[in-house]
C-alpha positions as CSV (number, residue, x, y, z in Angstrom):
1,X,-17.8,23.1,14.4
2,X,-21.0,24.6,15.9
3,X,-20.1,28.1,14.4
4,X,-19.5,26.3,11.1
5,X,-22.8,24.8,11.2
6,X,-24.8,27.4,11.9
7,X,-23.0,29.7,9.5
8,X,-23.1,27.3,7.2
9,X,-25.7,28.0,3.8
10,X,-27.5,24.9,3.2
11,X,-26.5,24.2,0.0
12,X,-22.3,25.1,0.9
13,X,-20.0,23.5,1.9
14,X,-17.1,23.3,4.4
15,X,-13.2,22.3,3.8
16,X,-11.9,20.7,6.3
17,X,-8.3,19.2,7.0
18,X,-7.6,17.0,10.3
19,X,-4.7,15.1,11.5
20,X,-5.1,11.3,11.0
21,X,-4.3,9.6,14.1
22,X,-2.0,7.1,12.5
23,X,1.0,7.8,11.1
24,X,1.5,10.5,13.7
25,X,1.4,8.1,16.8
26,X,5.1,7.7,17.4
27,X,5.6,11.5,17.6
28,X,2.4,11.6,19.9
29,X,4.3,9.0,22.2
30,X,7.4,11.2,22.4
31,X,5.2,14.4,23.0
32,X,3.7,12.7,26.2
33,X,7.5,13.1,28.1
34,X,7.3,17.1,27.4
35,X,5.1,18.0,30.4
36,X,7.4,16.3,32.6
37,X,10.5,17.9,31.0
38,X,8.7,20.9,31.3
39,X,9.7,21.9,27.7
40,X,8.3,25.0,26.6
41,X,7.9,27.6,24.0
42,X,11.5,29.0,24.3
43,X,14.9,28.1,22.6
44,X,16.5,25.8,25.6
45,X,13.6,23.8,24.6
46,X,14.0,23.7,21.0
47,X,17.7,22.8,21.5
48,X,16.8,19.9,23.9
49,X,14.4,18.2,21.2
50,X,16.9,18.4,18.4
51,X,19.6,17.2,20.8
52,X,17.2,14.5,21.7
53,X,16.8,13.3,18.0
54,X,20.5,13.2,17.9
55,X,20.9,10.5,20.6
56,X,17.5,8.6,20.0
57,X,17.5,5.0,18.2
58,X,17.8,5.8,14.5
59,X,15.0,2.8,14.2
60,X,12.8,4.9,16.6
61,X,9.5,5.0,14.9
62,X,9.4,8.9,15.6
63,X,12.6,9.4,13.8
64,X,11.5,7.2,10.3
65,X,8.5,9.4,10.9
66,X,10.6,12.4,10.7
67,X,12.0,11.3,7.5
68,X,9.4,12.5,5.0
69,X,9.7,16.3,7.5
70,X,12.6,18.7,7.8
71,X,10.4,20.4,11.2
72,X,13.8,19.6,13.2
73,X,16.1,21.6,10.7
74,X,14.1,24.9,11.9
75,X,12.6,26.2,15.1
76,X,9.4,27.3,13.9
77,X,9.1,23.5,12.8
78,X,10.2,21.8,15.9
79,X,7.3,24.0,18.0
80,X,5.3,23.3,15.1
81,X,5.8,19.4,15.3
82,X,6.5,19.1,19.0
83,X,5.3,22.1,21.2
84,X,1.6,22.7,20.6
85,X,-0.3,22.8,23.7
86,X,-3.4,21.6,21.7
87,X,-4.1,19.2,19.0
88,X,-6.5,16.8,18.0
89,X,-5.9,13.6,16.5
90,X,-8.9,11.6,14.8
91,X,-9.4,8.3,13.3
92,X,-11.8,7.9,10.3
93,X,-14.6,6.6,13.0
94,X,-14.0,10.1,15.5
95,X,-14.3,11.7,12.4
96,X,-17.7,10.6,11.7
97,X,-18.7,11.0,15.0
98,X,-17.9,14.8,15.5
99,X,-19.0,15.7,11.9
100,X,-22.2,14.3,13.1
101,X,-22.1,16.2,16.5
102,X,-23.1,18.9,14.4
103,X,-25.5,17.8,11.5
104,X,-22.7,17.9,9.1
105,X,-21.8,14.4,7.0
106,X,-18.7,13.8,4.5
107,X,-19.4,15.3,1.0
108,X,-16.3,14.0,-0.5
109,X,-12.6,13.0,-0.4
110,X,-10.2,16.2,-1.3
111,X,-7.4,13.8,-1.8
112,X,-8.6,10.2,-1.0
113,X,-5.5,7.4,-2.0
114,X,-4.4,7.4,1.8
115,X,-7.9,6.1,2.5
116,X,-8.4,3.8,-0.3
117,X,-8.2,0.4,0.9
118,X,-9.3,-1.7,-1.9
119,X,-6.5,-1.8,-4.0
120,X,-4.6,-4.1,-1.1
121,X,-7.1,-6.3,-1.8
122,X,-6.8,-6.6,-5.7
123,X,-6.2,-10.6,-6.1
124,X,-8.8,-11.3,-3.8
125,X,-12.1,-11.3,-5.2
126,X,-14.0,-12.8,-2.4
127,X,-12.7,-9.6,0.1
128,X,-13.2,-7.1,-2.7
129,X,-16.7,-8.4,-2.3
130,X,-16.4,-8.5,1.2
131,X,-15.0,-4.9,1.4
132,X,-17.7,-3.4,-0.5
133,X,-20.4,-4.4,1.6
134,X,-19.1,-2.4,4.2
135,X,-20.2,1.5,5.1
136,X,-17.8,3.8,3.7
137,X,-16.8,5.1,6.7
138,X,-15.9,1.3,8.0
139,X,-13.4,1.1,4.5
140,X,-11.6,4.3,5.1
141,X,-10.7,3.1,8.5
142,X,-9.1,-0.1,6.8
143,X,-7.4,2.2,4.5
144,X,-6.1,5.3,7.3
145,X,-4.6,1.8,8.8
146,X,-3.2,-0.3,6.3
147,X,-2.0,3.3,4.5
148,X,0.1,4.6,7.3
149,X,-0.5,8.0,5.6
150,X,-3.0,10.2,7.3
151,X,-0.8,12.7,8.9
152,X,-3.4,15.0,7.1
153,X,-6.9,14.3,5.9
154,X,-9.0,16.8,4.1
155,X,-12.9,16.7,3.4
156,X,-15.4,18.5,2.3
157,X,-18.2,18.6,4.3
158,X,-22.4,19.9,4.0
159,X,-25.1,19.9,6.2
160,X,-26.8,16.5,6.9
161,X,-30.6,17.3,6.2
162,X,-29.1,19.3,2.7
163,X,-26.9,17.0,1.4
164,X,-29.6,15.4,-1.6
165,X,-28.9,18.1,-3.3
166,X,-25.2,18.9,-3.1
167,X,-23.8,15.5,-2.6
168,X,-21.4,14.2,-4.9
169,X,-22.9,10.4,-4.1
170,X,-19.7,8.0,-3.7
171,X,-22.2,5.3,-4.6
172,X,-23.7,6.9,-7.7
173,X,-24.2,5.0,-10.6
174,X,-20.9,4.7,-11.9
175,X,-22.4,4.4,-15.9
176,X,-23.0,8.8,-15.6
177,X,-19.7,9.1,-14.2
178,X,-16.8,11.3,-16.6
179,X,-13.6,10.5,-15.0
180,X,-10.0,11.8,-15.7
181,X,-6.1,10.3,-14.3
182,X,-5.7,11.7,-11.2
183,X,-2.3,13.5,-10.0
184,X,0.3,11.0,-9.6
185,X,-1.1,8.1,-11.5
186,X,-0.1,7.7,-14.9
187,X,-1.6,4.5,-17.5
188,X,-0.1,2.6,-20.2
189,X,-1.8,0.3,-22.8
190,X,-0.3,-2.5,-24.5
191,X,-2.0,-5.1,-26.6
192,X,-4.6,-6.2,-24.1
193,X,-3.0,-5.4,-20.8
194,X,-3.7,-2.1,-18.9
195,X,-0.9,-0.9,-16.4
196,X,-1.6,1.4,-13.8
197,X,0.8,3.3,-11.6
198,X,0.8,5.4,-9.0
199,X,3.1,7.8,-7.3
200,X,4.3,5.4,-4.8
201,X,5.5,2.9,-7.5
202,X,2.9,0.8,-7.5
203,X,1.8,-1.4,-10.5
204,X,-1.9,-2.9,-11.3
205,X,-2.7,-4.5,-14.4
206,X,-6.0,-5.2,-15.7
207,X,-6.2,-7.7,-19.1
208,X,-9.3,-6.5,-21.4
209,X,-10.6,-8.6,-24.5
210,X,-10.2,-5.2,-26.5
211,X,-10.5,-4.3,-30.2
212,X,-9.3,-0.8,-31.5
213,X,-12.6,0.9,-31.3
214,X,-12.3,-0.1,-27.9
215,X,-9.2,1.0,-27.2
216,X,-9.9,4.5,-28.7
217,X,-13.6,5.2,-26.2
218,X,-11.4,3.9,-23.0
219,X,-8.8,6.6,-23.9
220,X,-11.1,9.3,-24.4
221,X,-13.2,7.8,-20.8
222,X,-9.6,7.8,-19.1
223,X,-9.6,11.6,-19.9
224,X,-12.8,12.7,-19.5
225,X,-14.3,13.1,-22.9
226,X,-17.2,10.2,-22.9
227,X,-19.1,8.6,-20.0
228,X,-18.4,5.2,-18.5
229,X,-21.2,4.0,-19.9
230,X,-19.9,4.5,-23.5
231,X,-17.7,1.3,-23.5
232,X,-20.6,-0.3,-20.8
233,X,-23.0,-0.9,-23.5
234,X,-20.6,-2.3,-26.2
235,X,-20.2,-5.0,-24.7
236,X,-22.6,-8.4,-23.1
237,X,-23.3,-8.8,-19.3
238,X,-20.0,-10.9,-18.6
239,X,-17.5,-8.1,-19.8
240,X,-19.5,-5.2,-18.5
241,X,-18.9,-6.8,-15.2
242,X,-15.7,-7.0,-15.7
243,X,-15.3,-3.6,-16.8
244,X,-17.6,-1.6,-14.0
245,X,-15.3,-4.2,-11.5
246,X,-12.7,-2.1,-13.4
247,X,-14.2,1.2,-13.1
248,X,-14.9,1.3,-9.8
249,X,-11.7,-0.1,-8.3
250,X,-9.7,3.2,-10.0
251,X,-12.8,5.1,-8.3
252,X,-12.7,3.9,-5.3
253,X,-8.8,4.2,-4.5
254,X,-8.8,7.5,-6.1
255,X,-6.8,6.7,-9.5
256,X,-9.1,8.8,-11.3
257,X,-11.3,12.2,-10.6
258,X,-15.0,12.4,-11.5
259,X,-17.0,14.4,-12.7
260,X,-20.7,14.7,-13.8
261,X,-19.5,17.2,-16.3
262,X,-16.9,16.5,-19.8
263,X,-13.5,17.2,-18.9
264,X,-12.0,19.9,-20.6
265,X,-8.0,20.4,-21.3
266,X,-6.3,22.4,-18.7
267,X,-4.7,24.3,-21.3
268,X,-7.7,24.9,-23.3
């Protein structure tokens, strides 16, 4: 990190990926009996750890953790998964900390649903509130938690005393904001009720007091084509709550991409 630093062009950036320190525990826990097995980088050790998953509770954490892998199915995975002699496991606060360390802060999310924690929190407005009051940092440690999905986190990072001027502000006003359906989530309008999925199956709805017109500027704001605040200032105080409420909820728990710029077709 200190050769990234000082290498580092004030107005760059760095991409960064981590392991969370999470969902990774119960393989951590079964790593700490290797060094008195004195398992190795050789094949009797390899065959020892895929014999071991063949004996070990199938409600193991480690094994329903081993689920969404296929590491055991080669050897190259199991040293991979099981064998390094080094790693480093961080939670969102250690995070902070070492980027720190070394004058460098969090410029933005590369892929930020496993640390969205808001939408667990949908039907309750007074924690929503609550929630938001809170640093960033401090709600992507809820969300790394109540996820379970951090084996990998990747940022992009910039150098403290530089970051003005190449920050992508999370807490920029929302209104200047083009935004875009992000991989995975997919929308569906009917009458007055907004659906919202996303690639784990789950379902949000949002209820809007919509005409056409209105209809028409959210579709072209869902992909990209018009500011937020295009629909913002069609409508009084009382809905325009409700609507940046809106707005920021698919921001915050990544169901949409931003952009200060228009969005333009991938195929185009």
């Amino acid at each position: 990190m200190e050769y990234f630093e000082k290498n580092l062009e004030n107005d760059g950036v760095i991409s960064l990926m981590v392991y969370g320190n999470q969902s990774s525990y119960p393989i951590n826990e079964i790593k700490k009996i290797l060094d008195p097995l004195k398992l190795e980088h050789n094949n009797n050790s390899i065959n020892c750890i895929q014999k071991l998953f063949e004996r070990i509770n199938p409600n193991h954490p480690a094994k329903t953790f081993l689920k969404n892998y296929n590491d055991l199915e080669h050897k190259a995975g199991v040293v991979d998964m099981f064998l390094h002699k080094s790693e480093k496991f961080f939670s969102i606060t250690e995070l902070f900390e070492l980027l720190s360390n070394y004058n460098l802060e969090i410029k933005n999310l590369d892929y930020g649903k496993n640390l969205a924690c808001t939408k667990f929190f949908i039907n309750n407005i007074e924690k929503l509130k609550e929630i938001r009051k809170l640093k960033i940092e401090e709600q992507w440690q809820i969300g790394q938690i109540l996820n379970w999905n951090d084996r990998k986190i990747s940022i992009n990072c910039a150098k403290k005393n530089y970051l003005s001027i190449n920050k992508f502000n999370l807490n920029k006003n929302l209104r200047e904001y083009y935004i875009c359906i992000s991989p995975g989530t997919s929308y569906q309008i009917n009458k007055n009720l907004l659906s919202l999925s996303d690639e784990e199956g789950e379902s949000y709805r949002y209820n809007f007091n919509f005409n056409d017109e209105d209809y028409k500027i959210l579709k072209l704001i869902l992909s990209g084509k018009e500011k937020i605040s295009t629909i913002l200032d069609l409508h009084n105080n009382y809905e325009k709550n409700l609507l940046e409420d809106f707005f920021s909820f698919l921001l915050e728990n990544s169901f949409v991409d931003k952009s200060l710029y228009p969005v333009k077709d991938f195929n185009s």
